[in-house]
VEXGUVEX-270010 format. One line per field, with one value per atom (N, C-alpha, C): atom name; z, x, y. Coordinates in nm, 2 decimals. Example, Ala and Ser with C-alpha at 12.3 -4.5 7.8 and 13.67 -1.06 7.14 Angstrom:
<atoms>
at = N	CA	C	N	CA	C
pz = 0.78	0.78	0.78	0.71	0.71	0.79
px = 1.32	1.23	1.32	1.28	1.37	1.29
py = -0.57	-0.45	-0.33	-0.22	-0.11	0.00
</atoms>
This chain:
<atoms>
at = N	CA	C	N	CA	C	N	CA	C	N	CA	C	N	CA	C	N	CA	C	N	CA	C	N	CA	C	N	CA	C	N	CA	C	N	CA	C	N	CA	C	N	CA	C	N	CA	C	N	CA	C	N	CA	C	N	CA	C	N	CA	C	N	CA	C	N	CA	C	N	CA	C	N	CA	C	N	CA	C	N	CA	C	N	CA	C	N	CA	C	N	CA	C	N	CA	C	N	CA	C	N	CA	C	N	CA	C	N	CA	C	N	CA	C	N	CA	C	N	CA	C	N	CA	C	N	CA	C	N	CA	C	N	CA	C	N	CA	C	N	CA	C	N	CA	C	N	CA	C	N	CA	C	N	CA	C	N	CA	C	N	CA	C	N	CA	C	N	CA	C	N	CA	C	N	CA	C	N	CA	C	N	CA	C	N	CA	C	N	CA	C	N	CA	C	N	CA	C	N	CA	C	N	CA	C	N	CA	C	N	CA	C	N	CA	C	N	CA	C	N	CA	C	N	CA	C	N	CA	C	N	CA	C	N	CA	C	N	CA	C	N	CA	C	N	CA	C	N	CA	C	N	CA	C	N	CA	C	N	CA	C	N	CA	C	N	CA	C	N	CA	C	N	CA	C	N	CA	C	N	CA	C	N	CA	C	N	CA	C	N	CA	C	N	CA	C	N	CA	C	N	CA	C	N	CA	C	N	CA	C	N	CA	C	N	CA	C	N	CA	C	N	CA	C	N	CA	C	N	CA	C	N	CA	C	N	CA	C	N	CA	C	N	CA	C	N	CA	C	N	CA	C	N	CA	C	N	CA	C	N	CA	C	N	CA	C	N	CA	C	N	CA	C	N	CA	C	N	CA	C	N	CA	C	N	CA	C	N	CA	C	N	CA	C	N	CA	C	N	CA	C	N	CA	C	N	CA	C	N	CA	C	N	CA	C	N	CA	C	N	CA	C	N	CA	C	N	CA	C	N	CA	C	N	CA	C	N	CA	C	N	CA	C	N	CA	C	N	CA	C	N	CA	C	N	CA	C	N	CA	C	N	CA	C	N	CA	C	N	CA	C	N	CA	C	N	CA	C	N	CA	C	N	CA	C	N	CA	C	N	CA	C	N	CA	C	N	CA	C	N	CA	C	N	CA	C	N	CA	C	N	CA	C	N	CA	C	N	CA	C	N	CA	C	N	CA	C	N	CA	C	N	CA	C	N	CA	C	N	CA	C	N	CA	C	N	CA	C	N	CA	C	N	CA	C	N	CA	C	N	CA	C	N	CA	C	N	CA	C	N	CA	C	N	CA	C	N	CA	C	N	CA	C	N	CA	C	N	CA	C	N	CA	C	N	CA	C	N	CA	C	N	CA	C	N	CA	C	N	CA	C	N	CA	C	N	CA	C	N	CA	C	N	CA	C	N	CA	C	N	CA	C	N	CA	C	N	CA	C	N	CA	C	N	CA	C	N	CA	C	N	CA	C	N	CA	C	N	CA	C	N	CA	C	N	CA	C	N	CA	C	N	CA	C	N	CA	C	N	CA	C	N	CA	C	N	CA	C	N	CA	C	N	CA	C	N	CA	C	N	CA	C	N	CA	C	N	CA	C	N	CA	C	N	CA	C	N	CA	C	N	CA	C	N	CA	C
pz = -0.21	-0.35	-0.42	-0.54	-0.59	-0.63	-0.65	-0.74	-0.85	-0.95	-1.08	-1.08	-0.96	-0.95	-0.89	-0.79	-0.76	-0.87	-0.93	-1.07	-1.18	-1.16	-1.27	-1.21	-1.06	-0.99	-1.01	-1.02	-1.00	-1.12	-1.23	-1.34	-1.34	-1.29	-1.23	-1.16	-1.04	-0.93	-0.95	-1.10	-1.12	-1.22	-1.30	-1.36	-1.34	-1.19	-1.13	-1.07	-1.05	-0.99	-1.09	-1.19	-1.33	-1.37	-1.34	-1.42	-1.23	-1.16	-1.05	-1.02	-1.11	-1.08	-1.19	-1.32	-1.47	-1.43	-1.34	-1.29	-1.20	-1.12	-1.02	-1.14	-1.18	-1.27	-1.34	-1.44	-1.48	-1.45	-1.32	-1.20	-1.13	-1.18	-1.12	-1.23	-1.34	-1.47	-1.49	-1.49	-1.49	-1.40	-1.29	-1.15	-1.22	-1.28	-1.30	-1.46	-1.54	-1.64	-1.63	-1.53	-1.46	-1.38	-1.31	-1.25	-1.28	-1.45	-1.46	-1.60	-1.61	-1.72	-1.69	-1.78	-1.78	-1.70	-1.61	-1.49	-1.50	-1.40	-1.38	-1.35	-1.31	-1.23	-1.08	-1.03	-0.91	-0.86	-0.74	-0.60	-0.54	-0.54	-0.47	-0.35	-0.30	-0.20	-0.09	-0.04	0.08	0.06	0.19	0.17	0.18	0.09	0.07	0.05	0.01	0.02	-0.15	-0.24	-0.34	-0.46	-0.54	-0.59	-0.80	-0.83	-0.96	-1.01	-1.08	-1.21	-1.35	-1.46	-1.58	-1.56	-1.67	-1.71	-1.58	-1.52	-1.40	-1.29	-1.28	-1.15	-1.04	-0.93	-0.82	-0.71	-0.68	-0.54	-0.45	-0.32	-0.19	-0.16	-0.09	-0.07	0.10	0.12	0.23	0.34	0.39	0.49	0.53	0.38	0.38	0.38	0.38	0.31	0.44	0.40	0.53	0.54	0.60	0.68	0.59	0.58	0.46	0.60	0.56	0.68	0.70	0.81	0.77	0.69	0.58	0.50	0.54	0.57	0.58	0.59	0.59	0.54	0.44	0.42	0.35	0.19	0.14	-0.01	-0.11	-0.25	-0.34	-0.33	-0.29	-0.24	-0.12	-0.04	0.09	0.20	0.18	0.28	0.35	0.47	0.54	0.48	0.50	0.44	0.54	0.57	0.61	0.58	0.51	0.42	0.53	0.67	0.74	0.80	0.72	0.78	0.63	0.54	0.46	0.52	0.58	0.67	0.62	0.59	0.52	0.39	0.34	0.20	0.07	-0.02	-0.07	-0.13	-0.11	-0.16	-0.22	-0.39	-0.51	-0.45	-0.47	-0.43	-0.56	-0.60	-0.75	-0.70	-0.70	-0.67	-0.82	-0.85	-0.99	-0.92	-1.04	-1.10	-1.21	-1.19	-1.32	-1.39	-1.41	-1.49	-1.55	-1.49	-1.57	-1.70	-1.81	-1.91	-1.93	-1.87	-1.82	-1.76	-1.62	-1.56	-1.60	-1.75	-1.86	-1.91	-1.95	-2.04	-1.90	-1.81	-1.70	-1.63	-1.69	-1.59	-1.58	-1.75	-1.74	-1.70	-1.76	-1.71	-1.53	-1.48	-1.35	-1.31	-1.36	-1.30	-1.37	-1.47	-1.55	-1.45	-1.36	-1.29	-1.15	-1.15	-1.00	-0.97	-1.13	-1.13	-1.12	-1.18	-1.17	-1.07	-0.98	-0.83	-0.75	-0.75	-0.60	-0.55	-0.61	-0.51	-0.50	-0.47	-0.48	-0.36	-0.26	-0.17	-0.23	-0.35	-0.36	-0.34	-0.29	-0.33	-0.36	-0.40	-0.50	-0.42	-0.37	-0.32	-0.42	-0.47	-0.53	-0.47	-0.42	-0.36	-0.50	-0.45	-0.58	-0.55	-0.62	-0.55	-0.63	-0.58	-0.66	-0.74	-0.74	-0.80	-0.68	-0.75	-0.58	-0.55	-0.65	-0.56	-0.62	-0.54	-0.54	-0.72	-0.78	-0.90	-1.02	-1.06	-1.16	-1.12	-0.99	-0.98	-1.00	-0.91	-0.97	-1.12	-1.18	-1.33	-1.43	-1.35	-1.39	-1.34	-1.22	-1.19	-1.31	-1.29	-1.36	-1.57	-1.61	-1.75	-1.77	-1.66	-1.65	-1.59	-1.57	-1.47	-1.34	-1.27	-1.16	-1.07	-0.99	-0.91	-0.74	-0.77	-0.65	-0.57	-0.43	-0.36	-0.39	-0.35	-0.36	-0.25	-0.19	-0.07	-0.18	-0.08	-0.16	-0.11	-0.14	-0.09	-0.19	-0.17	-0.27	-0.27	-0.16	-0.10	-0.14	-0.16	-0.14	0.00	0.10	0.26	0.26	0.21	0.21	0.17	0.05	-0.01	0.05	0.15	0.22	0.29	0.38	0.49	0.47	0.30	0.35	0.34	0.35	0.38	0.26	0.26	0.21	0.06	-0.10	-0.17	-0.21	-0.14	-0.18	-0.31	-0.29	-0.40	-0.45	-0.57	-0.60	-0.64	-0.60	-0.59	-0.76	-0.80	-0.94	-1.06	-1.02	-1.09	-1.02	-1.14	-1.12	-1.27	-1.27	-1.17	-1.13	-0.99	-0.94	-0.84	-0.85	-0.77	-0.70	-0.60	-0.47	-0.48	-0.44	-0.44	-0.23	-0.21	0.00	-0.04	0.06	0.10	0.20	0.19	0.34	0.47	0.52	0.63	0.66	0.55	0.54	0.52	0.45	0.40	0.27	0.16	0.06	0.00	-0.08	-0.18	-0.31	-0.38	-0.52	-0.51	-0.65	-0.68	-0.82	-0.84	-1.02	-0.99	-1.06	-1.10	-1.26	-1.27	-1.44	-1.46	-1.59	-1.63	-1.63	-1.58	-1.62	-1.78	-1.79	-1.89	-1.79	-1.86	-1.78	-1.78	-1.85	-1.85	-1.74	-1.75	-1.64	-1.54	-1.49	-1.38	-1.32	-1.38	-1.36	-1.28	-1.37	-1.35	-1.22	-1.17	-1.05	-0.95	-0.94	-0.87	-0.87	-0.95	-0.91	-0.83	-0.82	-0.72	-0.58	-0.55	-0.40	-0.35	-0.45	-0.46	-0.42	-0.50	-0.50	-0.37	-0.26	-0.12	-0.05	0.08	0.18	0.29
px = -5.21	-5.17	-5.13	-5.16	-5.16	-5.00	-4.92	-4.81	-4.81	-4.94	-4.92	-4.86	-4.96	-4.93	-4.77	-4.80	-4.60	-4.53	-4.56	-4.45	-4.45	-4.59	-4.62	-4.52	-4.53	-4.44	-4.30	-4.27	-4.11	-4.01	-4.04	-4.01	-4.00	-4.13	-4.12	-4.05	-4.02	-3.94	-3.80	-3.77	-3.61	-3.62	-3.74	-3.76	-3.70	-3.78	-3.76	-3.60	-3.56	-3.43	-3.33	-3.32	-3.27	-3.26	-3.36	-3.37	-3.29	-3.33	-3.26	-3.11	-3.08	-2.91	-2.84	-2.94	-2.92	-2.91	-2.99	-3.00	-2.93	-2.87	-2.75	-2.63	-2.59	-2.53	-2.48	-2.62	-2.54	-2.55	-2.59	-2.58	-2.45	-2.41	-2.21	-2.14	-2.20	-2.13	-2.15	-2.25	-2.22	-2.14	-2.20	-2.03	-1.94	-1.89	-1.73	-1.71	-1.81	-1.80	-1.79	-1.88	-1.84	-1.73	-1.64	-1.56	-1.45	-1.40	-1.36	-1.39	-1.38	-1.42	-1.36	-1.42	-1.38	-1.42	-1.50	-1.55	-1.70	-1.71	-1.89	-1.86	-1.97	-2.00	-2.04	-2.07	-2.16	-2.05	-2.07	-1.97	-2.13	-2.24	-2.30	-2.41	-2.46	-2.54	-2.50	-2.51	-2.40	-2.40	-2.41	-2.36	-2.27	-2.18	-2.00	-2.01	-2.11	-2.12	-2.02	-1.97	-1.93	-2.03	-1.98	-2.02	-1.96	-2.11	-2.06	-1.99	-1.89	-1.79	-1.83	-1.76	-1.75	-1.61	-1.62	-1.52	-1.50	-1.63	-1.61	-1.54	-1.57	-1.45	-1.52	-1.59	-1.64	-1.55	-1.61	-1.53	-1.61	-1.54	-1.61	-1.53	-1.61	-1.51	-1.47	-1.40	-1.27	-1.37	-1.47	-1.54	-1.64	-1.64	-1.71	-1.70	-1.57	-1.47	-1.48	-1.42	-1.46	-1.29	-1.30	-1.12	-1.07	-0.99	-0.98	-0.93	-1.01	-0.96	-0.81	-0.82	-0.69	-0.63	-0.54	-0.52	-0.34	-0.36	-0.17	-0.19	-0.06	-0.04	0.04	0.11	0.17	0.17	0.29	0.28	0.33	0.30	0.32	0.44	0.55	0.69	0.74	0.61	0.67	0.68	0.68	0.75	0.61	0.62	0.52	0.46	0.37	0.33	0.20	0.20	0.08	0.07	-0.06	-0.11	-0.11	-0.15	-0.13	0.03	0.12	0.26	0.25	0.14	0.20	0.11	0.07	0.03	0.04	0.03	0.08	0.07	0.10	0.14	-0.02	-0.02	-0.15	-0.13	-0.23	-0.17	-0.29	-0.25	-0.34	-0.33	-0.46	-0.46	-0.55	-0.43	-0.48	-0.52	-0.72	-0.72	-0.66	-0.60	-0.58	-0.57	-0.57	-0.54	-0.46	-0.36	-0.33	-0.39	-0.46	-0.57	-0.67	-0.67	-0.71	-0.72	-0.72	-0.69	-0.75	-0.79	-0.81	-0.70	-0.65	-0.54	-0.43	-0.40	-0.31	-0.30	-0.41	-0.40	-0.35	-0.40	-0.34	-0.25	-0.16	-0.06	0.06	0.10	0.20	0.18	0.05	0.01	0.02	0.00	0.00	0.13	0.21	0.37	0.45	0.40	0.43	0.40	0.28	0.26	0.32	0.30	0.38	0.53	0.57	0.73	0.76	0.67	0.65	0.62	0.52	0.47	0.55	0.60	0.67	0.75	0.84	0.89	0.83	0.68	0.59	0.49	0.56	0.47	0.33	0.34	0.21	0.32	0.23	0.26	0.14	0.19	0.14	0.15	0.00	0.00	-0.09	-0.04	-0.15	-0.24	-0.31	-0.43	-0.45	-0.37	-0.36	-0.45	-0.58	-0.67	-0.69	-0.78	-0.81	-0.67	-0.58	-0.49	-0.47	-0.44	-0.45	-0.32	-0.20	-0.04	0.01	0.13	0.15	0.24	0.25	0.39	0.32	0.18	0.13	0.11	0.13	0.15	0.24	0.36	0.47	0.56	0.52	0.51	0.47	0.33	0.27	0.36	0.42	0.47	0.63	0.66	0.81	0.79	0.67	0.64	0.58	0.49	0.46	0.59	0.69	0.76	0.69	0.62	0.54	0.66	0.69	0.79	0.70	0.60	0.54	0.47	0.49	0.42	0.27	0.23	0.13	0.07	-0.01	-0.05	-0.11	-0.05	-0.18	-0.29	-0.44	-0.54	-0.62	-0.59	-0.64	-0.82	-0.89	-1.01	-1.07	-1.03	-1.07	-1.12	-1.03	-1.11	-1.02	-0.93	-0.95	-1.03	-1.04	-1.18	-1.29	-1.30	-1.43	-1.46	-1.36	-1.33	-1.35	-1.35	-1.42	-1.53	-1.59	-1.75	-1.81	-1.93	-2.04	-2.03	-2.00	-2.05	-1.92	-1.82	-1.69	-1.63	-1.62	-1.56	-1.62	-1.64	-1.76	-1.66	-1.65	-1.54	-1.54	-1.68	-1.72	-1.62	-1.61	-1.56	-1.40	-1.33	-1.17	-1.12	-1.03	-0.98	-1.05	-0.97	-1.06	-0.92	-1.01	-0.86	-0.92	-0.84	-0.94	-0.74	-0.82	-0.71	-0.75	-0.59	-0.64	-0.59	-0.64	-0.57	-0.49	-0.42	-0.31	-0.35	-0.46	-0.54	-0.60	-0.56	-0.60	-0.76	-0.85	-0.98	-0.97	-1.03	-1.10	-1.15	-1.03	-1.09	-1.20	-1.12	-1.20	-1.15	-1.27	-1.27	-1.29	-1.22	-1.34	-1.30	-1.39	-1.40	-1.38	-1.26	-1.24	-1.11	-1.06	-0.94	-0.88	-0.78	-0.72	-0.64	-0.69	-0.56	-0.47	-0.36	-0.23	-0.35	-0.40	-0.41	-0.58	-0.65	-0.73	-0.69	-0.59	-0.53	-0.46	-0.42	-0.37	-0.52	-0.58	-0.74	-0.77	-0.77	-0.82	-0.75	-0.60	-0.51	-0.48	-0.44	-0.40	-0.47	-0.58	-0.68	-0.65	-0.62	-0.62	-0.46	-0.37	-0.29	-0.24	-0.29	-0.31	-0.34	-0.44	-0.49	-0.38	-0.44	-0.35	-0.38
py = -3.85	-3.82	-3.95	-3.96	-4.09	-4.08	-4.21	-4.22	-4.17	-4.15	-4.08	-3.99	-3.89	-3.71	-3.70	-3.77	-3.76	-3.78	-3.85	-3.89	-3.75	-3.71	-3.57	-3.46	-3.46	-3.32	-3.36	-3.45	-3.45	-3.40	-3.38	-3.40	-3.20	-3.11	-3.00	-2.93	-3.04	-2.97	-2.96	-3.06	-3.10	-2.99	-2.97	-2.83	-2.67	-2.66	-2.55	-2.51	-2.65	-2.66	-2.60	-2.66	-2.66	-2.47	-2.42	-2.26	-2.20	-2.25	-2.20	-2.19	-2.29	-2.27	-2.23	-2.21	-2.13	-1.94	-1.95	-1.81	-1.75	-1.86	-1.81	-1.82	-1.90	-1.93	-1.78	-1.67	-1.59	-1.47	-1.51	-1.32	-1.36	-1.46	-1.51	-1.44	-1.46	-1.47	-1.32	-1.20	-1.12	-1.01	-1.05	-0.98	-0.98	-1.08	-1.13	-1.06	-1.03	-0.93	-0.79	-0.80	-0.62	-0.59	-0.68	-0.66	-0.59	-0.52	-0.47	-0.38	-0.29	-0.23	-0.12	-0.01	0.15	0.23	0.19	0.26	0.31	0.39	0.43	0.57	0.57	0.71	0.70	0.61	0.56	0.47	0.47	0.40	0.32	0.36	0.25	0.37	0.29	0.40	0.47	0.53	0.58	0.77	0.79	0.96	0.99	1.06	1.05	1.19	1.24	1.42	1.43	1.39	1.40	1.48	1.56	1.66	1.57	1.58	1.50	1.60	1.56	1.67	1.59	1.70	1.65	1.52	1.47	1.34	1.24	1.23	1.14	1.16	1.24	1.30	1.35	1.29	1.36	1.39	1.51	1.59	1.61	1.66	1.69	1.79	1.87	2.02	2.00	2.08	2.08	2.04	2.12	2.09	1.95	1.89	1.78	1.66	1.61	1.50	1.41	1.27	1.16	1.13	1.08	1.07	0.93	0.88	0.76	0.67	0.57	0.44	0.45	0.28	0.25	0.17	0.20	0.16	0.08	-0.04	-0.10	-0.22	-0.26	-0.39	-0.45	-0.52	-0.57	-0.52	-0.46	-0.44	-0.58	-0.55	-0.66	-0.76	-0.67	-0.68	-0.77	-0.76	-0.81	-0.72	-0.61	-0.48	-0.45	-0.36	-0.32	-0.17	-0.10	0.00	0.05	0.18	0.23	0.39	0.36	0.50	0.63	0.64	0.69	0.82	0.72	0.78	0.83	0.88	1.03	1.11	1.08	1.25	1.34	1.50	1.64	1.62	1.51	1.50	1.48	1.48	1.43	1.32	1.23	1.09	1.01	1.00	0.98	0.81	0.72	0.62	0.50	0.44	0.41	0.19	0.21	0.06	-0.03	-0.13	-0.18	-0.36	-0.45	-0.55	-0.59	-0.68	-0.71	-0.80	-0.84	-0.92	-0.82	-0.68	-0.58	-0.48	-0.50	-0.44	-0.30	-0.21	-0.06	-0.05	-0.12	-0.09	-0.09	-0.19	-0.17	-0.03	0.01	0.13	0.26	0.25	0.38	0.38	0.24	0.25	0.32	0.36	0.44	0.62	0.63	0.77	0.82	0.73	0.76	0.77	0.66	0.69	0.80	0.84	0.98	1.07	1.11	1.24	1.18	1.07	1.08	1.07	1.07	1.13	1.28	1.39	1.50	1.53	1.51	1.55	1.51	1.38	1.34	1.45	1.56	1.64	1.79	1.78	1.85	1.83	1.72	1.64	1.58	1.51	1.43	1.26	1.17	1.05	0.93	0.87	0.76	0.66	0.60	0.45	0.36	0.20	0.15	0.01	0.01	-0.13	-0.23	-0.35	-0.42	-0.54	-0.57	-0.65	-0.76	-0.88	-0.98	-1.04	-1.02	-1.12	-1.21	-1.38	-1.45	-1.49	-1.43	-1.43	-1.32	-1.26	-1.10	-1.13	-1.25	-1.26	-1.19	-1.23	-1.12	-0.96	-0.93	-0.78	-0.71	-0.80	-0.79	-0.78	-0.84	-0.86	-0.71	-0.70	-0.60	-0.45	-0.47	-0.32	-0.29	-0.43	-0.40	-0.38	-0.43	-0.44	-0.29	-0.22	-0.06	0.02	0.00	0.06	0.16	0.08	0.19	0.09	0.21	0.27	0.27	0.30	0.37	0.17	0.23	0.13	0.03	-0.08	-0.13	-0.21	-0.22	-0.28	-0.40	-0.50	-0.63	-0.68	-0.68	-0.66	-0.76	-0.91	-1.00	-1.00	-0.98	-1.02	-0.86	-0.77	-0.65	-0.59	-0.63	-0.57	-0.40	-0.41	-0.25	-0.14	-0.22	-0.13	-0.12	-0.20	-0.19	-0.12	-0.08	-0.01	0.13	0.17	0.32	0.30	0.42	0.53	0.46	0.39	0.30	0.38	0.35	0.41	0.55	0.53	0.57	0.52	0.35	0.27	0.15	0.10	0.01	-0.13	-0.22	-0.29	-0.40	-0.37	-0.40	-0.29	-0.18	-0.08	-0.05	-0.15	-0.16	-0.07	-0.03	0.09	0.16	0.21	0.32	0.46	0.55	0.61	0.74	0.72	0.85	0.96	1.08	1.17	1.18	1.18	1.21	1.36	1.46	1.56	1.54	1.65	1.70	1.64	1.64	1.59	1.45	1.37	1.26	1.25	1.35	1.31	1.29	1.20	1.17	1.33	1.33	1.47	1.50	1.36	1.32	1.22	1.17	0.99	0.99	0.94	0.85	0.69	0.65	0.48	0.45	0.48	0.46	0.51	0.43	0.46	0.60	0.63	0.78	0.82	0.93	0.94	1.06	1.07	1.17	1.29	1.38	1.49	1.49	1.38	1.38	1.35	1.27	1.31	1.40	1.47	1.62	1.70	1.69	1.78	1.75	1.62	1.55	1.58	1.59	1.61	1.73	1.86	1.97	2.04	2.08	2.15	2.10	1.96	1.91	1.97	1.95	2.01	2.15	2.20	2.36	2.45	2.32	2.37	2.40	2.49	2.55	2.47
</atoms>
């Protein structure tokens, strides 16, 4: 090949290069746009046996439900925590961020019902993810006054740990109801308001 033609390709290959890292570039840029919003309908592929509802709210009935990992480890606080030792109890599990502005808007609703429930045996755990030191969550718990626990889960490896297609780690907030038994009752991936979380929560409740 003559020097000409080399000299013709090069100018292409820095070409091709150029749209190649334009295009990694804004499939980065859009993850990081999706990362938090109002939520979806969809967790991802996976058989989770969930039953679509109205207002985003999928369930799984008693006989169908997947056991919820394990969930412990260190809360925002410093303290030890394992979702495990509420056993019997039903335990609403709210994923958030504070860098999140959906999780702004749900925060006080959820510590509104879980002041109501807690001596009803429900409890309130929250997976506080992607922030990369515990002081903006912190911040965030005392400016919402949420009261209830938080595991800190910067990487999101808890979320991983359930059943493929349970939780979409693009769709922050997100929040799974456990039953009595420790299986995964319902889910949505989207903001709550108080009175949809009631909806979501009383029925798991309600069980025997």
């Amino acid at each position: 090949m003559s020097a000409a033609c080399r000299a013709d390709q090069r100018p292409n290959r820095t070409s091709r290069s150029r749209a190649a890292l334009l295009t990694a570039g804004a499939a980065v840029a859009a993850l990081v746009l999706s990362a938090c919003g109002s939520g979806g309908t969809s967790g991802g592929a996976g058989n989770t046996n969930f039953i679509a509802g109205k207002n985003g709210i999928d369930t799984a009935s008693k006989g169908d439900r997947d056991a919820v990992p394990d969930l412990s480890g260190k809360t925002i606080d410093g303290k030890q925590l394992d979702v495990a030792d509420y056993k019997g109890k039903v335990v609403v599990v709210n994923v958030w961020g504070s860098w999140c502005g959906p999780c702004r808007a749900e925060a006080k609703n959820l510590e509104r019902v879980y002041q109501d429930t807690k001596d009803q045996g429900v409890q309130f755990v929250g997976i506080n993810t992607r922030d990369t030191s515990t002081s903006p969550a912190v911040a965030f718990e005392k400016e919402f006054g949420v009261t209830y626990p938080s595991l800190y889960d910067p990487t999101g490896k808890l979320m991983l740990r359930f059943k493929k297609g349970t939780l979409n780690p693009q769709l922050i907030p997100s929040t799974l109801i456990i039953d009595r038994n420790g299986k995964v009752a319902a889910r949505t991936l989207q903001a709550l308001s108080e009175e949809t979380l009631r909806k979501m929560l009383n029925p798991v409740l309600a069980e025997k």
